[in-house]
N, C-alpha and C positions, 0 to 999 in steps of 0.2 A: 580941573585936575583929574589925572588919569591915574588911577591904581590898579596893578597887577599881584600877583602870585606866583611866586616862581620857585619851582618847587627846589630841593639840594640834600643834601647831607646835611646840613648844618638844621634842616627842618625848612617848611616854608618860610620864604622872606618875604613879607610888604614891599612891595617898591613902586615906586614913580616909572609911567611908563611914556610918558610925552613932552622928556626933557632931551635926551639923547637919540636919533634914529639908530633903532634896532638894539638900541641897551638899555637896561632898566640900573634904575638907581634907588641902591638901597634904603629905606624909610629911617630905620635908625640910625644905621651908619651917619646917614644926611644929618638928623638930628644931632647927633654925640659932634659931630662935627662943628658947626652952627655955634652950640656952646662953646667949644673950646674956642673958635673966633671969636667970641664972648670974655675969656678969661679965666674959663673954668679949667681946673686939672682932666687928665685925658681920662685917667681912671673916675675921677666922680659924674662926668659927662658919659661915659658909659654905662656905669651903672642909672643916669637920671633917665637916660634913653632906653633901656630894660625897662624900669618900672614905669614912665609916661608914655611909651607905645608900645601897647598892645599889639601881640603880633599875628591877631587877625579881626579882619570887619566888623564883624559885632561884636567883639569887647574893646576895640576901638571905640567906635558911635556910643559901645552905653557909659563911659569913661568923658565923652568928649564930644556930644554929638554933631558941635560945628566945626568939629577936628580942626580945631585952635592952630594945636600946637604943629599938627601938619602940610597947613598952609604954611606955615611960617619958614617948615624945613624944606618945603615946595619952592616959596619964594626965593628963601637962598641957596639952594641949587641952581636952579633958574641963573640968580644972578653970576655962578664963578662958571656956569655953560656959557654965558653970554662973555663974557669978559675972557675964556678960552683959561680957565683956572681950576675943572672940578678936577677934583683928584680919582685916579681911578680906580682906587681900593675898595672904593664901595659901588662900583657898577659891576653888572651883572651880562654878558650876553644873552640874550633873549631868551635861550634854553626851554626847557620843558613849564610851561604854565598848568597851575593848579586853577581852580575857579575861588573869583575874586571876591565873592563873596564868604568864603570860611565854611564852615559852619553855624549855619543862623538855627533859632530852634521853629520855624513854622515856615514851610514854602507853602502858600497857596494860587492855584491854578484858577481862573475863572472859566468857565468853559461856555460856548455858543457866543461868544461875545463879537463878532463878525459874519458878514452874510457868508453861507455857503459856497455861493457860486455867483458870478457875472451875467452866467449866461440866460437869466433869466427869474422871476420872482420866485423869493424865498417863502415858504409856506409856512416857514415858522412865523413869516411878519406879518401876516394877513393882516392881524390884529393890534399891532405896535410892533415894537422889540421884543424879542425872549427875557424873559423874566430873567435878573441876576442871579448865578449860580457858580458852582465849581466847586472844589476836589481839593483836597491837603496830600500835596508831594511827598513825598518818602525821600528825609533826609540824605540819607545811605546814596539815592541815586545819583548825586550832584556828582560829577565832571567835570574836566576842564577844556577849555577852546579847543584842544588839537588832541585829544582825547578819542583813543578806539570806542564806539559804540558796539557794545555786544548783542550782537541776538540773540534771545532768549533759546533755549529750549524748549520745545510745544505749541512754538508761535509761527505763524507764514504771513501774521499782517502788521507790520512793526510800520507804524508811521510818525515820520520825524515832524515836528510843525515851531516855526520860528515865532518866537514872541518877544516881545519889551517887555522888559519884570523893571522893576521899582523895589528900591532897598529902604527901608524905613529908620528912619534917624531920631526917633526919642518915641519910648512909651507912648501908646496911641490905643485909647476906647472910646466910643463913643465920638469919635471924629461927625464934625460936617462937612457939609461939600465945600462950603465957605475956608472952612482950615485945615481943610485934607492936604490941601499942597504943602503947608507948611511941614507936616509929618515926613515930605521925602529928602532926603538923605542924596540919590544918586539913583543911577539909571544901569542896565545890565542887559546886553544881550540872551538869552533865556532858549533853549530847542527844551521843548517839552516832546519827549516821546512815549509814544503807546503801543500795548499789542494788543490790537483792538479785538482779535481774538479770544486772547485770554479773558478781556472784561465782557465779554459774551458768553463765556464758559462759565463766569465770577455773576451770571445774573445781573448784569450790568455795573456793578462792580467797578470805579476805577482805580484801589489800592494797589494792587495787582499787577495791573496792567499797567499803568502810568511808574513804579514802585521800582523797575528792577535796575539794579546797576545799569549805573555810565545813560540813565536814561533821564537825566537834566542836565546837558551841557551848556554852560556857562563862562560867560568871557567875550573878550579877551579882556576885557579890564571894566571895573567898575568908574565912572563918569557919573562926576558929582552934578548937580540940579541945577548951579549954575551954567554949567556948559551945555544944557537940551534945555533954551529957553520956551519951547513948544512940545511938549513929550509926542502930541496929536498933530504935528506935522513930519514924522519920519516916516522913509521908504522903507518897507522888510524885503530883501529878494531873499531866493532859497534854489540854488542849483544843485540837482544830484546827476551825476558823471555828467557837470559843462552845461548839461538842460536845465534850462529857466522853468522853477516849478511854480515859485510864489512870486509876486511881485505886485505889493500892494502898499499901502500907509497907514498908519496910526490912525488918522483921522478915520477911517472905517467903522470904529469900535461903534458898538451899539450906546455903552453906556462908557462912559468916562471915567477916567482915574479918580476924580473927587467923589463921583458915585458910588464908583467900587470900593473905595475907602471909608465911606462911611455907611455902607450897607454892612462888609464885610467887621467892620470895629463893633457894631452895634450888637455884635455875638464875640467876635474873638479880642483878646489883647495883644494887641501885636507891639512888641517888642526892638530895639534896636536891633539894625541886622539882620529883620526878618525879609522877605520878599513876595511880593504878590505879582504871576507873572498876568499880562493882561488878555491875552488870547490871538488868535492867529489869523488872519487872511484866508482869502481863497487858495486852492492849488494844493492841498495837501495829498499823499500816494503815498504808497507802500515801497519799501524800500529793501533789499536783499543782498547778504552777505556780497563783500566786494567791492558795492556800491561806493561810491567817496562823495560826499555829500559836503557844500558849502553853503554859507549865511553871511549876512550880512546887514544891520540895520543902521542905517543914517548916521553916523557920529560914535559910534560905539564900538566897532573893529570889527575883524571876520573870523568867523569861527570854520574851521575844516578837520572834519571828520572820516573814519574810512571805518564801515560796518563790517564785523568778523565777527 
């Protein structure tokens, strides 16, 4: 199941985005619907679909975190597409997408978690792997798929880097490797951006620098865990103006998602909704107003951006 954000007047809407090409379908609408093919009045079906969907990610998940009641309006969508019967009061044109994940209250970033470079041995790994680490995102910076990225002020090295972030689906401390899968929820396209300047002026520093608007784009839609049976066999490319900058795989990662998850729990509580993204490939550069920059990771959709 594919979930998007699309943003309106009416405020962001939830919707289903991998039942219609090029239209999204409303989450509650689906739902109020559903019931009343049920037998329920139109006005108490609307109000049951206010108050049992949540109208974003993480109060979704902490409400429901095997989003029950979503598959169900998933399914029967599904079925009046297939039978050539949905109604079209509750789809959407594709329009302007927000990032699908809401507002969660913790992004965190792992960082060194892939080799540098191809072109020869990584000095970090003389010795094993680089130790587990990383960085708490700045809420604030989250964007959506087709979203301007801004250049800072005071900056000349803004570097875009593509990653798989992982959305977390129930209260999680103290995870092991053994039950960290169970904790994910769904899968998210993730551009962590830096002005690696700025965190050199910041004494290394990356609140800063990782921190500023429109500098974690996300999307195009959140993909739930059943549908990335392998999170560690997807490709990430990364073209800016058409050039191939990244092109690598999941499988890369030094330390693994169940690792990261129970290093990363064994200190923080990570919450429904939260995100941990998992780090980047080789190929990353600096990128300058103008540029239009594309992504894309294995099953999860393309993000395209244009830096102003």
């Amino acid at each position: 199941m594919k979930l998007a954000v699309r943003r309106s007047y009416l405020g962001d809407r939830l919707c289903f985005a991998d039942i219609v090409p090029n239209q999204l379908v409303d989450v509650r609408a689906a739902y109020a619907h559903q019931l009343v093919r049920s037998g329920e009045h139109r006005d108490d079906a609307l109000a049951r679909a206010r108050q049992e969907i949540a109208s974003d990610l993480p109060a979704l998940l902490r409400a429901d975190p095997g989003l029950t009641a979503v598959r169900k309006a998933h399914e029967h969508v599904v079925a009046l597409a297939v039978a050539g019967d949905l109604p079209p009061d509750y789809t959407w044109p594709s329009g302007e997408l927000g990032p699908p994940i809401g507002r969660p209250r913790t992004v965190w970033g792992m960082g060194a978690n892939y080799p540098r470079t191809r072109s020869g041995p990584d000095p970090r790994t003389a010795d094993g792997p680089p130790a587990l680490g990383g960085f708490l995102k700045a809420v604030s910076s989250l964007a959506g798929p087709h979203d301007d990225i801004r250049y800072p002020t005071g900056s000349s090295r803004v570097e875009p880097e593509l990653e798989l972030a992982l959305v977390i689906g129930r209260r999680s401390r103290g995870l092991t490797e053994e039950s960290a899968m169970d904790a994910v929820a769904g899968y998210v396209s993730f551009c962590d951006i830096s002005a690696r300047d700025i965190g050199e002026l910041d004494n290394r520093r990356l609140d800063r620098a990782k921190g500023f608007d429109t500098f974690g784009i996300v999307g195009p839609w959140f993909v739930t865990a059943d549908e990335i049976p392998d999170p560690h066999r997807l490709r990430i490319r990364y073209w800016v103006n058409d050039e191939l900058w990244q092109d690598g795989s999941t499988g890369e990662m030094f330390h693994r998602i169940p690792e990261q998850l129970a290093w990363l729990t064994s200190a923080l509580t990570l919450e429904p909704g939260d995100v941990l993204s998992t780090g980047t490939p080789p190929g990353v550069g600096s990128v300058l107003p103008g540029d239009v920059v594309r992504g894309e990771i294995e099953g999860l959709g393309v993000l395209a951006n244009t830096v102003v």
